[in-house]
C-alpha positions in Angstrom: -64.5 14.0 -9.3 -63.2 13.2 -12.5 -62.4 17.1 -13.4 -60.1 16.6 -10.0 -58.8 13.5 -11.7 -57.7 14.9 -15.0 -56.1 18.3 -12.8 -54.3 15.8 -10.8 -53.3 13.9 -15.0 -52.4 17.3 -16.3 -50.6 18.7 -13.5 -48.8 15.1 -13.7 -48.2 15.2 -17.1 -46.4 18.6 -16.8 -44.1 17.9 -13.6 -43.2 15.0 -15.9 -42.6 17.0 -19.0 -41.0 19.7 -16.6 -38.0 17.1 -15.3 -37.6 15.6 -18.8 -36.9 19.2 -20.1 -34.2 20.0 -17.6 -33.1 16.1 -17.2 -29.2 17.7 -18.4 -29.2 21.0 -17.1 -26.7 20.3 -14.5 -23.1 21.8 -14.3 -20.6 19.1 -12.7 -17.5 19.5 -11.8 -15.0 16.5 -10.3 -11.9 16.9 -8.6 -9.9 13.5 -9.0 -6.3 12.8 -7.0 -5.0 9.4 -8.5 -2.6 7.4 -6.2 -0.1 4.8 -8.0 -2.3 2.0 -6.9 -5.5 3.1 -8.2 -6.6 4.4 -5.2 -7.0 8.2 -4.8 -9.5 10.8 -3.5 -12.4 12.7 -5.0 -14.2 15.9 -4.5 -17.6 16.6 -6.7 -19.5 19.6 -7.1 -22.7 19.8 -9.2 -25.8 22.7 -9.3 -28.3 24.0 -11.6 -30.9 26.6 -11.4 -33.3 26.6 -8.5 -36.3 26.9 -10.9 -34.8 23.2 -12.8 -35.1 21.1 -9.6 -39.4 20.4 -8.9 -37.8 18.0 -6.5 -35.5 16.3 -5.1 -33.7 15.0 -8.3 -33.2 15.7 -11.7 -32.4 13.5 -14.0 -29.6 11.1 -12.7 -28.5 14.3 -10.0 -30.1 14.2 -6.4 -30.2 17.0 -4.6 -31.2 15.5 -1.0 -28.2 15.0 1.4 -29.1 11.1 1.9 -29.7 10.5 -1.5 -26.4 11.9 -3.2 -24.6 10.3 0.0 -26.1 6.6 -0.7 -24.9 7.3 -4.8 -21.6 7.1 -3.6 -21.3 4.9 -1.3 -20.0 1.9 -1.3 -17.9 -1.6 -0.1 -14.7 0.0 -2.6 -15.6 3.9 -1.0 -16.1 6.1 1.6 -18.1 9.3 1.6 -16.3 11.4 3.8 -18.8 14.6 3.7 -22.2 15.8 2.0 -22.9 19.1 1.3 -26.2 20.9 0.4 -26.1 24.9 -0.4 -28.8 27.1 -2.1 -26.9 30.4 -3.2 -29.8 33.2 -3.7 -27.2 35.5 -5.5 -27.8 33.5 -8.4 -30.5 31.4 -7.7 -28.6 28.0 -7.7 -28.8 25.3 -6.1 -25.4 23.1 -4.8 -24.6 20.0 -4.1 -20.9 19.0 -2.9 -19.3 15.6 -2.6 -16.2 14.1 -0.8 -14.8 11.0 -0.9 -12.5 8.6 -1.2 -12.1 5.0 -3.3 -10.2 2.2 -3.0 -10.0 1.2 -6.5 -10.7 3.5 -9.6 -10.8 0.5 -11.7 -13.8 -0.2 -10.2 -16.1 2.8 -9.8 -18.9 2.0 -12.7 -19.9 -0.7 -10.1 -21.4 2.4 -7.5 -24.6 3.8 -9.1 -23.1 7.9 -8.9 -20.2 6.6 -11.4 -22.7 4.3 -13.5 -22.4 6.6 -16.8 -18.5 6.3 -16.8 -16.0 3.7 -17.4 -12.7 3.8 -15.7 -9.2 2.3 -16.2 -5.7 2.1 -14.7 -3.5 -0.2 -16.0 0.0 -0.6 -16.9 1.2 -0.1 -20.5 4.2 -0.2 -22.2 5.3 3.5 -21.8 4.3 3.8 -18.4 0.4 3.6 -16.4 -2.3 4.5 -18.7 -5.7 6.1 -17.7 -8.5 5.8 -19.9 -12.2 7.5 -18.4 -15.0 7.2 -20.5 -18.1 9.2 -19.8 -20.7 7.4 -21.9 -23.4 9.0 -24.3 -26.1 10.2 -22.5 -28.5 11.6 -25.9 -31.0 12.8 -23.6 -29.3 15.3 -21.6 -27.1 16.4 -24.7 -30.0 17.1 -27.2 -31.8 18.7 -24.5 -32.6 22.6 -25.2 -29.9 24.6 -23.7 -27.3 22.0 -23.3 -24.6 23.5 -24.7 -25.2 26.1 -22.0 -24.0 23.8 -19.3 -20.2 22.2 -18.5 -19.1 19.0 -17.2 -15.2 19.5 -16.2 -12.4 16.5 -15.2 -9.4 17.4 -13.5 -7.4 14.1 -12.7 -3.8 14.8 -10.0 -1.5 12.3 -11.2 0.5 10.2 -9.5 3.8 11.2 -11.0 5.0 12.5 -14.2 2.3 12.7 -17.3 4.2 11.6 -20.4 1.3 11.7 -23.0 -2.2 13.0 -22.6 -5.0 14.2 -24.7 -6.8 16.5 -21.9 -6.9 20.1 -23.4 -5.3 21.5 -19.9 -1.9 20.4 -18.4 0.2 21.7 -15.4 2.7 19.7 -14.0 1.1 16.2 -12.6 -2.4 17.8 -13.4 -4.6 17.6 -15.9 -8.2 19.1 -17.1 -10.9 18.3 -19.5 -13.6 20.3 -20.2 -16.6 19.5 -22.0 -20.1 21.0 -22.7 -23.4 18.7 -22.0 -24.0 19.0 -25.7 -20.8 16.8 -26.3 -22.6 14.3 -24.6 -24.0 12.7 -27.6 -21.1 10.5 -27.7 -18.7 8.2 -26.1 -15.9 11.0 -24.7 -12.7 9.3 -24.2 -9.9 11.0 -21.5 -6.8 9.5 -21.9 -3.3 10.2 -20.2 0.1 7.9 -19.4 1.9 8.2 -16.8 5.7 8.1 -15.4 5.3 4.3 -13.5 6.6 5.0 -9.8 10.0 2.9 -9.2 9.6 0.1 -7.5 11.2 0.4 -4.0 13.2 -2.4 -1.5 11.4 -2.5 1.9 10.3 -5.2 4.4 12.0 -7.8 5.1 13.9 -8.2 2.1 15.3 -4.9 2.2 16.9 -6.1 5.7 18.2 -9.2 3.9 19.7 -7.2 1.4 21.5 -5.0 3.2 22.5 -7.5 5.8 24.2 -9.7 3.3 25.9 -6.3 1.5 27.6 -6.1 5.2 28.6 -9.8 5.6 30.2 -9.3 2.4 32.1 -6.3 2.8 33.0 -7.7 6.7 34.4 -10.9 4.9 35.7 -9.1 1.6 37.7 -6.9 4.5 38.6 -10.2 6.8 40.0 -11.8 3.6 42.5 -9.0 2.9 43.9 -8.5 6.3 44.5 -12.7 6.3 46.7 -11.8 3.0 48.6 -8.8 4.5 49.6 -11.0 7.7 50.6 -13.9 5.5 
């Protein structure tokens, strides 16, 4: 009995050994659209080697359909799809998220975006973006880490003035980092072009109601001068 107990310890001890090892080796990639008002859309993709997951999670990654969906959801998003693909070409195993949010300002609050810090605010060149990905020194002194990526690609909601991502195209930009970067606070900044505001409602009908009534009175007032 107690040689079945200290099996059970060391076969314990390894599985725990075994996650703590790989607890970084995770590629991610996230796929951000950013609407003016902070809200936007979001499509994730993570994986890792087959042979790294002894469960159903590693590290902070869960690679069980329920459990990535209930990471992401929240009151402030929706989680519009979960998908779950083992690809034996290489071995990998895939895990692919779609959502969208109400608020990017506050994503830290839903436990999938708990290692990042998010931002949208105006500033005085235009609206500024600031995501933080927070250290994480376990995954990035892991063995191998430098191995693995973690990529940001952010669509803008109109014209990027300033930006320190390393990619830009138009309203898009991309940063690119390796989990071995992860040993410190990673700042991604970029300003935006702030959208013009535009008339509507029920002002907008008061407007151009009283541009009429003054042009029908401006007109009344010269023919009353011509006939006099």
């Amino acid at each position: 009995m107690k040689n079945h107990f200290k099996l059970f310890s060391v076969l314990g001890a390894v599985l725990f050994l075994t996650s703590v090892y790989f607890i970084g080796c995770v590629n991610y990639d996230q796929n951000t659209t950013l609407n003016s008002d902070g809200s936007g859309s979001m499509k994730i993709h993570y994986w890792t080697k087959m042979s790294n997951v002894t469960g159903t999670t590693l590290g902070k990654f869960d690679f069980d359909e329920a459990k990535a969906k209930q990471n992401y959801t929240s009151p402030t998003t929706d989680v519009k799809s979960v998908k779950m693909e083992d690809k034996l070409d290489d071995s990998t195993k895939h895990v692919y998220v779609d959502l969208t949010f109400k608020d990017i300002n506050k994503l830290s609050e839903i436990k999938g975006f708990s290692d990042i810090r998010a931002s949208w605010k105006e500033g005085k060149d235009g609206m500024e973006l600031k995501y933080t990905l927070l250290k994480d020194t376990s995954a990035a002194n892991q063995m191998g880490a430098s191995d693995y990526k973690v990529t940001y690609t952010f669509e803008m909601p109109d014209e990027i003035i300033s930006t320190n991502a390393e990619k830009k195209e138009g309203k898009t930009c991309t940063w690119e980092y390796k989990v071995s970067d992860l040993g410190k606070d990673i700042d991604m900044t970029a300003v935006v072009k702030k959208a013009k505001g535009k008339t509507c409602g029920i002002f907008g009908f008061i407007s151009v109601f009283g541009l009429i009534g003054l042009a029908y009175y401006t007109q009344r007032n010269k023919k009353t001068s011509i006939k006099s």
